[in-house]
C-alpha positions, 0 to 999 in steps of 0.5 A, a space after each residue: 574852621 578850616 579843618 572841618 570836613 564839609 565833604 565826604 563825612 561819616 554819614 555821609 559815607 555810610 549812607 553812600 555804601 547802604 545805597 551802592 550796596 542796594 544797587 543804587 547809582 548816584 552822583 556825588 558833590 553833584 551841583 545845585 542846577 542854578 545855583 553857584 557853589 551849592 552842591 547836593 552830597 547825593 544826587 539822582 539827577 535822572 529821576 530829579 532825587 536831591 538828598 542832603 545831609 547836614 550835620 547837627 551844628 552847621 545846620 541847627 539840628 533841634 536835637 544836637 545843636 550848640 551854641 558857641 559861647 565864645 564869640 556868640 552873636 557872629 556864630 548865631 547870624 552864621 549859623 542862621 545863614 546856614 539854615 536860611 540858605 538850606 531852606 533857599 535851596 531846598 525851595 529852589 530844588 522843589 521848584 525845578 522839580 526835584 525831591 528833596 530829602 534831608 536828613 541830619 548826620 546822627 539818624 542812621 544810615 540804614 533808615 536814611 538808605 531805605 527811604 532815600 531807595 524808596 523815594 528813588 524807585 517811586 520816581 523811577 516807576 512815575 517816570 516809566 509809566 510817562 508821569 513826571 511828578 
């Protein structure tokens, strides 16, 4: 497990690019307001826009995900905690006000970059016309 990369991940990357390509300016491992040792892989922290990207076995993915034969019982209580804890997060992040996008690794990057883009200059423009949500 060690050699897992829980950063910086392919997806990761290729969606980080499409962004600063578009222009957009972002945070990166930005840490969860609140929260120890969670942390946003993109953040927009001026307009409050989180996006997370799991990866389909550490995250349960309905398509993709796996199921461990060996050792089975301790891998589904850890891979329940995973997703438990990405739904605390992410009910933590919508009550201090963000957005929260979550996307898994195998959509692709050119529609996770749209819509995160969007997402972004919608709450830009809120924010400009004195709207917070």
């Amino acid at each position: 497990m060690s050699k897992q990369v829980s950063k910086d991940t392919a997806a990761e990357l290729a969606v980080r690019r499409l962004l600063h390509a578009a222009g957009q300016r972002y945070r990166v491992e930005y840490p969860v307001p609140g929260m120890a040792r969670r942390r946003i892989d993109v953040a927009f922290p001026s307009v409050k826009v989180a996006v997370l990207i799991d990866g389909c076995f550490w995250h349960g993915c309905p398509e993709h995900a796996t199921q461990p034969k060996s050792n089975a019982e301790w891998w589904r209580k850890k891979l329940d905690r995973n997703m438990a804890r990405d739904t605390e997060t992410t009910e933590h992040l919508t009550t201090a006000g963000w957005e929260v996008l979550r996307f898994w690794e195998h959509e692709p990057p050119e529609v996770v970059a749209q819509v995160v883009t969007a997402a972004v200059e919608r709450r830009r423009t809120r924010q400009r016309l004195g709207r917070n949500r």
